[in-house]
N, C-alpha and C positions, 0 to 999 in steps of 0.2 A: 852094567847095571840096568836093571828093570826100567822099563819108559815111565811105570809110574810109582817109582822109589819116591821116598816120603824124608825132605832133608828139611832139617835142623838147622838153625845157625844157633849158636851161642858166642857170645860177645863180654869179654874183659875187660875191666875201668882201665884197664891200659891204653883201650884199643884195637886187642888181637883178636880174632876170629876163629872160632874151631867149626867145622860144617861136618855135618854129620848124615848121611845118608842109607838109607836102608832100603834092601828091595823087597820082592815079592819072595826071593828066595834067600831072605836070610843075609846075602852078604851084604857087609859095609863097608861101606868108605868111609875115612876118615878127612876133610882137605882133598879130598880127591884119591886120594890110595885105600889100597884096600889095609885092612883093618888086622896086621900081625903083630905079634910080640919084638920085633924090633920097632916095629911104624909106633907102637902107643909109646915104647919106649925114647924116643925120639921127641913125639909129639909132648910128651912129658917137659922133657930139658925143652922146648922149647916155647911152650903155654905157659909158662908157670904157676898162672892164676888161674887156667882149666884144668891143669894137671890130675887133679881129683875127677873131672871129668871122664878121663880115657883108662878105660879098663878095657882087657881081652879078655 
């Protein structure tokens, strides 16, 4: 990740935390991983109240 990626936190009345980082070139993390069609689907089941949030 870029030194000066631009991260997000978003935050659940639960509790839970989704972080979300972006860099210079595009890629993202998610939580710390990068940002695939398994990783959202994952981060899915287990956000539940970001869920809406993670798309690829």
């Amino acid at each position: 990740m870029d030194d000066d990626a631009e991260t997000k936190y978003h935050f659940a009345p639960d509790g839970e935390v989704l972080s979300v980082a972006v860099g210079k070139s595009a890629q993202v993390l998610a939580n710390g991983e990068r940002l695939t069609p398994s990783v959202a689907e994952r981060l899915r089941r287990e956000l539940p109240l970001l869920a809406h949030m993670v798309t690829f």
